[in-house]
C-alpha positions as CSV (number, residue, x, y, z in Angstrom):
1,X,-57.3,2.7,-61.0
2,X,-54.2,0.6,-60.6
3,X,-52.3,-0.3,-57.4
4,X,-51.3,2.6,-55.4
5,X,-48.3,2.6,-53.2
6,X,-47.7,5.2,-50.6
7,X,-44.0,5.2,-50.7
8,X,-41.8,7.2,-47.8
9,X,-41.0,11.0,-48.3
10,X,-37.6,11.4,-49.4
11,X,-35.2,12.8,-47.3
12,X,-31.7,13.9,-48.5
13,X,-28.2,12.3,-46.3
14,X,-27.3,13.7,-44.1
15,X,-24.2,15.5,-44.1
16,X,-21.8,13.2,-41.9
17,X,-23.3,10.0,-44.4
18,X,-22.5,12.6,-47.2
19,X,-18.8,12.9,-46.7
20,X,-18.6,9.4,-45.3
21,X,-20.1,8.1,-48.4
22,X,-17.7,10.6,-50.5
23,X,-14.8,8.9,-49.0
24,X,-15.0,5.3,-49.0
25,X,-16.1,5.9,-52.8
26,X,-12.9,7.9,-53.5
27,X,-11.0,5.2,-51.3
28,X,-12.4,2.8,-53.6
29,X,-11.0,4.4,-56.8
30,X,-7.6,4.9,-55.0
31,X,-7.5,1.1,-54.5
32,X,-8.3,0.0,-58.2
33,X,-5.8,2.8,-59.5
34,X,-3.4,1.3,-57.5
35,X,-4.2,-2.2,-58.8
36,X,-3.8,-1.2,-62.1
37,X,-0.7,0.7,-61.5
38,X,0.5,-3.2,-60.0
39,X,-0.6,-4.9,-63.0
40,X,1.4,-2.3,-65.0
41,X,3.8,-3.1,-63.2
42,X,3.9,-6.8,-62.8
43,X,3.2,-6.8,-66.9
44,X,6.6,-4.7,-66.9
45,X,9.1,-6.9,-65.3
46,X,8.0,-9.4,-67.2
47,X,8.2,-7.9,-70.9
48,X,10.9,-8.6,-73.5
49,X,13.2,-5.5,-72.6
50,X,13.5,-3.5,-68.8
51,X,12.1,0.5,-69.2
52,X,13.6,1.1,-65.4
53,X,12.6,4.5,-65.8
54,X,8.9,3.4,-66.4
55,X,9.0,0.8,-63.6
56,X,10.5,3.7,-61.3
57,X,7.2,6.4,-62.6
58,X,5.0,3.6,-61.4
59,X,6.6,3.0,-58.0
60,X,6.3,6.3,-57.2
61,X,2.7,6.5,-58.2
62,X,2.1,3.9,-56.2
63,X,3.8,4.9,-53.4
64,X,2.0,8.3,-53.6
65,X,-1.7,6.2,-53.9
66,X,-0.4,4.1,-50.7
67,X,-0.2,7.7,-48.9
68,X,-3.7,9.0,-50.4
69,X,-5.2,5.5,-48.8
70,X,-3.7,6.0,-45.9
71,X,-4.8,9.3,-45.1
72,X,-8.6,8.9,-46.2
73,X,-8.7,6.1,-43.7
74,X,-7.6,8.2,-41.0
75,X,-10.1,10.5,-42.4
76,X,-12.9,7.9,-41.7
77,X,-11.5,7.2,-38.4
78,X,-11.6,10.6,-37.5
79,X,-15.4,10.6,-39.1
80,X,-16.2,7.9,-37.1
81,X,-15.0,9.1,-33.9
82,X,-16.9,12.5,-34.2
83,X,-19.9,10.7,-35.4
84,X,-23.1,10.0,-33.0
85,X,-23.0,6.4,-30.9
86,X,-25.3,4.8,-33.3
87,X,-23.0,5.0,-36.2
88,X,-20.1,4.3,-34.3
89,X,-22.1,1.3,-32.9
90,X,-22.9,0.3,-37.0
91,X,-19.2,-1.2,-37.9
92,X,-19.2,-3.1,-34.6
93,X,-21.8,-5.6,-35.7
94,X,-20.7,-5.8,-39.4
95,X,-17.2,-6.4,-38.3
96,X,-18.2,-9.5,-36.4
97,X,-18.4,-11.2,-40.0
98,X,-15.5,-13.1,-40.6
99,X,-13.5,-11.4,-43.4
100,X,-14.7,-8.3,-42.7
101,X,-12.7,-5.4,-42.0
102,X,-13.7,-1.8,-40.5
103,X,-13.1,-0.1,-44.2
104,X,-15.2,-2.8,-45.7
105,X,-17.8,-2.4,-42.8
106,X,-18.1,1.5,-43.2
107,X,-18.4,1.1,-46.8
108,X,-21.5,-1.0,-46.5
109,X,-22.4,1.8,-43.8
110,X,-22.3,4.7,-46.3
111,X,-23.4,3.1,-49.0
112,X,-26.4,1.2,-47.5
113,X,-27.6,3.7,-44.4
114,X,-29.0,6.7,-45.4
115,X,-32.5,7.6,-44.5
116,X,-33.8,4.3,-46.6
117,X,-36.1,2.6,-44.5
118,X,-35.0,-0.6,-43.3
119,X,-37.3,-2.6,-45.8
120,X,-35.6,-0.8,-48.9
121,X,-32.1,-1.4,-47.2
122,X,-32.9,-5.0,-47.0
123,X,-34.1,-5.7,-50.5
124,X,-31.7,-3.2,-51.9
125,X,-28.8,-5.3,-49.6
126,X,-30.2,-8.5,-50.9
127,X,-30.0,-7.3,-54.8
128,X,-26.1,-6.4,-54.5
């Protein structure tokens, strides 16, 4: 017979990595939106002829996007706070990388730390 493996049992997330997963992943879509929306409107001001009441639809879409952002990271705060002291303790080390902010750090939390085993985290770190 060929090579057999005996891989690790799944195990679903948890609920905390769940919704802490589901946010960043929405805060991520709110952050590209609103670069678009920027692009629109940078493309705007720069056009032929001025649509002010364009330019002034897109300002206020952004404006309400900045709010959205804004109160999903509080959201992950407020995760993160409630959240047992080894996930609190997670962004701490990640955040020691230069360039690296808390957002960007829980990110790489929820998107990286479910119940993989630390071997599949690695490789599947390394591959991204």
């Amino acid at each position: 017979m060929g090579a057999e493996q005996n891989l690790p049992r799944w195990q679903p997330l948890s609920k905390q990595f769940y919704q802490l997963r589901t946010l960043t992943r929405e805060l991520e879509n709110l952050h590209q939106t609103k670069t678009a929306l920027n692009n629109q409107l940078h493309a705007l001001s720069h056009a032929q002829f001025e649509s002010k009441s364009t330019q002034k639809r897109l300002l206020a879409m952004i404006k309400l996007l900045d709010k959205q952002i804004e109160s999903i990271q509080q959201e992950v705060r407020h995760q993160l706070v409630e959240a047992d002291s080894e996930l609190k303790r997670k962004p701490e080390h990640i955040t020691q990388i230069k360039g690296v902010g808390l957002m960007s750090a829980i990110t790489v939390i929820a998107e990286t730390c479910g119940p993989m085993t630390r071997s599949v985290r690695s490789t599947w770190i390394r591959s991204h």
